[in-house]
N, C-alpha and C positions, 0 to 999 in steps of 0.2 A: 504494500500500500504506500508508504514511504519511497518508495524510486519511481511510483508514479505519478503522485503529486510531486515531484524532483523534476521528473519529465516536462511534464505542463506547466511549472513555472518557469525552466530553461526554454522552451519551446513559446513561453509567453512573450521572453526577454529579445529572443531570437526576431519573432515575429514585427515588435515593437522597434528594433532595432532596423532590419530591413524597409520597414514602414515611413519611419523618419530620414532612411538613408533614402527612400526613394521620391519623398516630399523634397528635399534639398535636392534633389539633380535635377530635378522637375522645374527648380524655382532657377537652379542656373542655368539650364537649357535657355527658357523664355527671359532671363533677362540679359543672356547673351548673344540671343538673335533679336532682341529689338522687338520682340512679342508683345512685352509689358508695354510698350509707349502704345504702340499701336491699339491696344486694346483699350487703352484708359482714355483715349481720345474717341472713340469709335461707340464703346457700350453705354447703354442705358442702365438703371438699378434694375432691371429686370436680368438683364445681361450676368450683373456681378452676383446676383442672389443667384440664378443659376451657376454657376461657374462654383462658387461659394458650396451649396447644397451639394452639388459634385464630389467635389475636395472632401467634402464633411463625411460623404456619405462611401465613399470607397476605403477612406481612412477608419471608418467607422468600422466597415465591414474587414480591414485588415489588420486591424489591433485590438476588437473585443473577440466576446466569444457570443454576442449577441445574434441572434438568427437572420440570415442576411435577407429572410423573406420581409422580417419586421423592421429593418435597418433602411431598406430600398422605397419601402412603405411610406414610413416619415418620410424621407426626402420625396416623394411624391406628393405626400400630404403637404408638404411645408408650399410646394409649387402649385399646389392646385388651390388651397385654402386662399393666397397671396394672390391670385388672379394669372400668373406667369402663363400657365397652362389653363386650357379647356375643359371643362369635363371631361367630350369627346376625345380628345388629343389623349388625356391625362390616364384614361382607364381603357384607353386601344391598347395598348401596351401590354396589361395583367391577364388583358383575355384570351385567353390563348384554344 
């Protein structure tokens, strides 16, 4: 029982560590080809809350252990409640 909570918490550390490493090369990519200018002149707040929800919601999904059915959900919910998305638009998606 003990080396498998051992597991799960090296495996948490792991997780969280590649998570963060992949946030920071992300953030140098785009502000080394000139992504950021361009986008902060260009977007609307509808723009950045999606972008935003994005980020929140993959990050989300890569460093808990929260179910990524209910992780994907909220970032849905947050866009649809907010207006960003349509009903229509918003629940094409889930229906499969």
């Amino acid at each position: 029982m003990k080396i498998g909570l051992l597991f799960s918490r090296l495996l948490r550390r792991k997780k969280l560590r590649l998570g963060l490493l992949g946030l920071i090369g992300l953030a140098i990519v785009l502000t080394s080809t000139g992504t950021i200018q361009y986008l902060d002149s260009e977007l609307s707040w509808q723009g950045w809350l999606a972008i935003a929800v994005t980020l929140i919601t993959f990050s989300g999904n890569a460093l808990t252990q929260i179910p990524t059915e209910l992780i994907f959900l909220g970032g849905l919910g947050v866009l649809l409640f907010t207006g960003v998305l349509p009903e229509k638009d918003a629940l094409a998606g889930f229906s499969n």
